[in-house]
C-alpha positions in Angstrom: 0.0 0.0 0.0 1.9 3.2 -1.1 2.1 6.0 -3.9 0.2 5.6 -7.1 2.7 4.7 -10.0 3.3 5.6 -13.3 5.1 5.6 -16.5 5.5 8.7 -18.8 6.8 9.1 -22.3 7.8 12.1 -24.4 7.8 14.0 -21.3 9.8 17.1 -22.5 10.9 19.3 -19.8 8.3 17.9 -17.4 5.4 19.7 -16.9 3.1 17.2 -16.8 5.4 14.5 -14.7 5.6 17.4 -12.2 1.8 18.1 -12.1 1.1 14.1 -11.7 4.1 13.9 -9.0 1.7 16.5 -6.7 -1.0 14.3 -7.7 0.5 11.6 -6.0 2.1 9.9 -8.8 5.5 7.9 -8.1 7.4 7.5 -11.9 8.8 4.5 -12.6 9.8 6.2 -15.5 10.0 9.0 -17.2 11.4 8.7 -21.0 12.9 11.6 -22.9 14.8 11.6 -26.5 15.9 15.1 -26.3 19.2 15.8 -24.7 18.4 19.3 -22.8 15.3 17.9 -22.2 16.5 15.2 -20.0 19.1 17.0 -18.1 16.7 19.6 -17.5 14.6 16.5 -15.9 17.8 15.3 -14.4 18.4 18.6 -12.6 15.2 19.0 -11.1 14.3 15.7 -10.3 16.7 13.4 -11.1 17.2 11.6 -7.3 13.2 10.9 -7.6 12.4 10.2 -11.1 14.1 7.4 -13.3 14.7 9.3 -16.5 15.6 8.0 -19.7 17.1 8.9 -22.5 15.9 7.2 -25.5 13.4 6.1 -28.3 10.2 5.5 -27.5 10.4 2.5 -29.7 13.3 0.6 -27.5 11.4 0.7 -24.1 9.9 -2.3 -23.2 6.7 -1.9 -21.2 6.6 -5.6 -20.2 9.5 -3.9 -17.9 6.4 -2.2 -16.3 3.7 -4.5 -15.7 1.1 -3.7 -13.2 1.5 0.3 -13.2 -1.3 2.4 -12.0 -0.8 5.1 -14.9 0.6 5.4 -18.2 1.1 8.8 -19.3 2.9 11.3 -22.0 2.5 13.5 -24.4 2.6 11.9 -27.8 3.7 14.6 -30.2 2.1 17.1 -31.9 2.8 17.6 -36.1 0.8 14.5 -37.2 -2.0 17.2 -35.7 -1.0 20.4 -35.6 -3.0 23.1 -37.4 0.8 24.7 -37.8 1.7 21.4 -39.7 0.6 19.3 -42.6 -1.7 17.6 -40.7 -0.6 13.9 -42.0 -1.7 11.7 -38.8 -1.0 8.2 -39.4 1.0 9.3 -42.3 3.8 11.4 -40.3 6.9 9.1 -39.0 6.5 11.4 -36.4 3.3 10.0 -34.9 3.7 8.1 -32.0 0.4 7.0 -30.7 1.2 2.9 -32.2 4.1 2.5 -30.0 1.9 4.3 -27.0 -1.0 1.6 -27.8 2.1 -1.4 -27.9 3.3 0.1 -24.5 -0.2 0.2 -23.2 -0.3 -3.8 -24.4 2.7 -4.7 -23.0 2.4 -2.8 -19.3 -1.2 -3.2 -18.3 -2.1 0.2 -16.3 -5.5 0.5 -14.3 -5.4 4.2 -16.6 -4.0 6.1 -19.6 -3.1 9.9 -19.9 -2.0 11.0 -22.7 -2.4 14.3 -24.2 -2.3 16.4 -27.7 -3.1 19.4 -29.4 -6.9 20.3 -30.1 -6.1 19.7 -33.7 -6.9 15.9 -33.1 -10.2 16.8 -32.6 -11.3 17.5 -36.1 -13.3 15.7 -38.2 -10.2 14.8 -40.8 -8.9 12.5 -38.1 -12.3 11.0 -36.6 -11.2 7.4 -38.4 -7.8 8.0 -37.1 -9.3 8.5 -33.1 -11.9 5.6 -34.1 -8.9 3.5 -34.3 -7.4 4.4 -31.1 -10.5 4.1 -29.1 -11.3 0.6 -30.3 -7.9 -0.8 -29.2 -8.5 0.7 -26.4 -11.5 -1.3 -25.8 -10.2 -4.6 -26.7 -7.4 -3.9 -23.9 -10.0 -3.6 -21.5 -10.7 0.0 -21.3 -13.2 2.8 -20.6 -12.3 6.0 -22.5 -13.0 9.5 -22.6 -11.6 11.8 -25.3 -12.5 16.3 -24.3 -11.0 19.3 -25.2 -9.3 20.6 -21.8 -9.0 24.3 -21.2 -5.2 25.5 -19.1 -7.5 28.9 -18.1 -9.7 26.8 -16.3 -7.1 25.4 -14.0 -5.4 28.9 -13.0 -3.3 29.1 -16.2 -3.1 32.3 -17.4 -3.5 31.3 -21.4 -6.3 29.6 -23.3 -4.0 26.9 -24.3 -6.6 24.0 -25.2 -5.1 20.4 -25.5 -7.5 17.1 -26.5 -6.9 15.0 -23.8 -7.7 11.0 -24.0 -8.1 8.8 -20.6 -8.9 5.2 -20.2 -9.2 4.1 -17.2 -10.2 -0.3 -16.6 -12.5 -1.9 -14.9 -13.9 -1.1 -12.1 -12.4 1.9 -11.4 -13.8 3.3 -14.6 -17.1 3.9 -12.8 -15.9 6.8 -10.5 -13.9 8.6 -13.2 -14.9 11.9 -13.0 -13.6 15.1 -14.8 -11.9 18.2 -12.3 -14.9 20.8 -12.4 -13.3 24.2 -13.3 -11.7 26.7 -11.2 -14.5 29.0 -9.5 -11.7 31.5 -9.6 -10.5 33.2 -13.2 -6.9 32.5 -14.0 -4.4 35.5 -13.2 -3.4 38.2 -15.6 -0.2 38.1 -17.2 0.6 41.8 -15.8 -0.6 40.4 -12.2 1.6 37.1 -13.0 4.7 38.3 -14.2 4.7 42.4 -12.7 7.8 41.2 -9.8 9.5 39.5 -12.7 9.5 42.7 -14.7 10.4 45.1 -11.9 13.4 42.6 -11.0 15.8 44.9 -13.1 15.1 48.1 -12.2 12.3 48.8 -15.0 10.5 52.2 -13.9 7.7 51.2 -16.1 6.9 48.1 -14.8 3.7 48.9 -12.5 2.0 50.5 -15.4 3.0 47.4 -17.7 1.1 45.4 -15.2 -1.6 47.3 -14.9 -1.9 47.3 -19.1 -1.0 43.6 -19.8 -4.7 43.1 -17.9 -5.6 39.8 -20.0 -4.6 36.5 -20.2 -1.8 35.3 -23.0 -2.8 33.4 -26.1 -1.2 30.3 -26.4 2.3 29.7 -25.5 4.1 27.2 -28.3 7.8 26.1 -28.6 7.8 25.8 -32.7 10.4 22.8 -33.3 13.9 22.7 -34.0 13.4 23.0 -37.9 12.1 26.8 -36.8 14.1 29.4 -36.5 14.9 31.5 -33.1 12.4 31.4 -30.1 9.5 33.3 -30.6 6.1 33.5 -29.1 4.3 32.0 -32.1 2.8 32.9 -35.6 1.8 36.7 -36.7 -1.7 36.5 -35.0 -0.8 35.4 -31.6 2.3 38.3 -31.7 -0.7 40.9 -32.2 -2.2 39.2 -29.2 0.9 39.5 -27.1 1.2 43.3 -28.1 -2.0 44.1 -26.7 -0.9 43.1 -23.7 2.2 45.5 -23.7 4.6 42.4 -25.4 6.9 42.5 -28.4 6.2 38.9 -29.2 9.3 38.8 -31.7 11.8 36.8 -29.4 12.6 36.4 -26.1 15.1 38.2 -23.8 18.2 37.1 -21.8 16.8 39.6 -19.0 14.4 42.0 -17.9 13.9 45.5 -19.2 16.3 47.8 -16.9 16.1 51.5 -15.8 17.1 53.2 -18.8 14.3 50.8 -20.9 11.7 53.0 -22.7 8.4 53.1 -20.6 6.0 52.9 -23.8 8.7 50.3 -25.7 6.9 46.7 -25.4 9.5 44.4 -23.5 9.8 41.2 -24.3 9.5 38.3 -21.8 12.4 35.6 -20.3 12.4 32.1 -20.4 12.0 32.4 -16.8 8.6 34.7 -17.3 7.2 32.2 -20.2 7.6 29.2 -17.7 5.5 31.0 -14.8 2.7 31.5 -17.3 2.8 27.5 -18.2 3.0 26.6 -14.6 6.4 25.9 -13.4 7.4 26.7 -10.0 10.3 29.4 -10.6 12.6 26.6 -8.9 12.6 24.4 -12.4 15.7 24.8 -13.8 15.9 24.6 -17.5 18.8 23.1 -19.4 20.1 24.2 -22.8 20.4 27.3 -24.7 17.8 30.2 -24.8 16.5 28.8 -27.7 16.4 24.4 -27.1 15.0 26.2 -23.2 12.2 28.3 -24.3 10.9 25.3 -26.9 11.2 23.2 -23.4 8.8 25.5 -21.9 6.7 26.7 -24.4 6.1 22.8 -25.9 5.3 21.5 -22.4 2.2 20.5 -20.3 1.0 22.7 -17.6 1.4 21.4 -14.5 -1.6 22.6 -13.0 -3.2 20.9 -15.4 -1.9 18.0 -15.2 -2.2 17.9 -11.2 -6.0 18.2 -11.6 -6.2 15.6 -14.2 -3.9 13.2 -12.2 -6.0 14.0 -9.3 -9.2 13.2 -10.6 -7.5 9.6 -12.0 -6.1 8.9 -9.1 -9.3 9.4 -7.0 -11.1 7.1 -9.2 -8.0 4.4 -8.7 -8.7 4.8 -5.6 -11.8 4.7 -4.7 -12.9 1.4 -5.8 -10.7 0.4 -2.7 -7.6 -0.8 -4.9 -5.1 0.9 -3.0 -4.9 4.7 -1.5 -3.7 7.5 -3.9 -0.6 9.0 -2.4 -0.4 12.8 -2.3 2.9 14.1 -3.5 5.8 16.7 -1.9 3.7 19.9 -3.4 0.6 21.5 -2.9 -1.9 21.4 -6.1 -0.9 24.5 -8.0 -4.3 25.4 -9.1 -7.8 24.0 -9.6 -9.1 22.6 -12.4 -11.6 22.2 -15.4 -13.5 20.5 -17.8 -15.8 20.3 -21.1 -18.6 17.4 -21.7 -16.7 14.4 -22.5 -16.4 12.0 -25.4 -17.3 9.1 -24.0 -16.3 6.1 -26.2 
């Protein structure tokens, strides 16, 4: 009788490993093919999480039989709106060797988690597919559209979430109600981080940056510098006071203009996903910021895990641990696709 426990793929810098960690989630493992990615994992949690460093295609899940959770975040260009959209057709697609490892391990539940471009009618054979081996494995499923502002995240940021949970814990599954609170602004989120080097205009930044952000996104490594996304979400950002067109090595100082848009930090980007401002990131400005802007939210993640984890728990299995950190922010929901 202990902590929950889980196995997560294509966790990236790990927002979503952290969020189920305060869940109550102990990983088994936690598997990783990018280099900065890893030791950014390393750093922050390496005495507590067995990260590795590999293909998704050379992990064995038999080496994992009997987990509570299998989680990760598949990637995104098969679906991406940004992308061509292939599914099935993009090598990069990795939802096969998820269903394999789901085969080999046998978890009471599934996470995994996408961009809301899976959700569209082009790929409704595709998710038909997925659901039905689902069910021959033994599992209940639920496919929604999950919203980060509804879980304290200051940005939109909707992902297409699937979870499939067995028999008979299926029964209690229930989706996190939302936040009864709004999520901050991203002047009242990020105002001490843009008075931390001396900026005079800071306060009134704050004041005008009064919204929340559009969605964050890390591009890939065939794009150029970091950014904070395509033409239309930059004229989001500079409503809200920010030159969207890269990101900075610092804050503004004293001598920076008071009506010049600043940019925002790595450090800034990764307080409006979630992080705790103790996760290190490892890497360059550029492989950091595609860490942070490609991840997860925690919070989201914690209220997801949460609402799993109650349901493994409750049909008397074992208890749901709770993890070192206190839940970082409610959470929320949209009518589910039952399949």
């Amino acid at each position: 009788m202990g902590e929950l426990t889980s196995v997560e793929i294509c966790a990236g810098a790990g927002g979503q490993a952290l969020g189920l960690e305060q869940a109550g989630f102990a990983h088994e493992a936690v598997v990783e093919l990018d280099a900065d990615a890893c030791e950014t994992l390393r750093r922050n949690r390496g005495a507590d999480w067995k990260v590795s460093q590999d293909d998704v295609a050379n992990v064995d899940g038999r080496a994992y039989a009997g987990i509570d959770l299998f989680a990760g975040g598949v990637p995104c260009p098969p679906f991406s709106i940004a992308g061509k959209q292939l599914g099935a057709g993009d090598e990069r697609d990795l939802f096969p060797q998820a269903l394999r490892l789901i085969e080999e391990a046998q978890p009471r539940a599934v996470l995994l988690e996408n961009v809301r471009g899976l959700a569209a009618s082009q790929f409704d054979g595709y998710r038909s597919q997925v659901l039905s081996r689902l069910h021959d494995l033994g599992f209940q499923t639920w496919w929604d559209l999950v919203y980060a502002s509804e879980h304290g995240v200051p940005q939109l940021r909707p992902r297409f979430v699937l979870v499939a949970i067995r028999s008979p814990w299926a029964a209690a599954f229930r989706w996190p109600a939302p936040s009864v609170q709004p999520p901050p602004t991203v002047g009242g989120l990020l105002a001490d981080l843009m008075a931390a080097g001396g900026w005079p205009g800071a306060a009134s930044w704050a004041a005008r940056a009064s919204g929340i952000a559009p969605t964050i996104v890390g591009g890939s490594k065939k794009h150029g510098g970091p950014d904070l996304g395509p033409t239309r979400a930059r004229a989001a950002w500079q409503l809200l006071g920010v030159n969207g067109l890269g990101i900075a090595d610092e804050p503004p100082g004293p001598d920076w203009p008071a009506g010049r848009p600043p940019k925002l930090t790595v450090r800034m980007v990764a307080r409006l996903q979630g992080f705790p401002d103790w996760w290190e990131f490892a890497g360059r400005k550029t492989a950091a910021y595609r860490q942070v802007g490609n991840a997860f939210p925690p919070p989201v993640a914690w209220a997801l895990g949460a609402a799993i984890g109650a349901a493994l728990d409750h049909a008397g299995a074992r208890p749901a641990g709770r993890g070192p950190a206190a839940p970082p922010a409610e959470a929320g929901h949209h009518a589910s696709l039952a399949g």
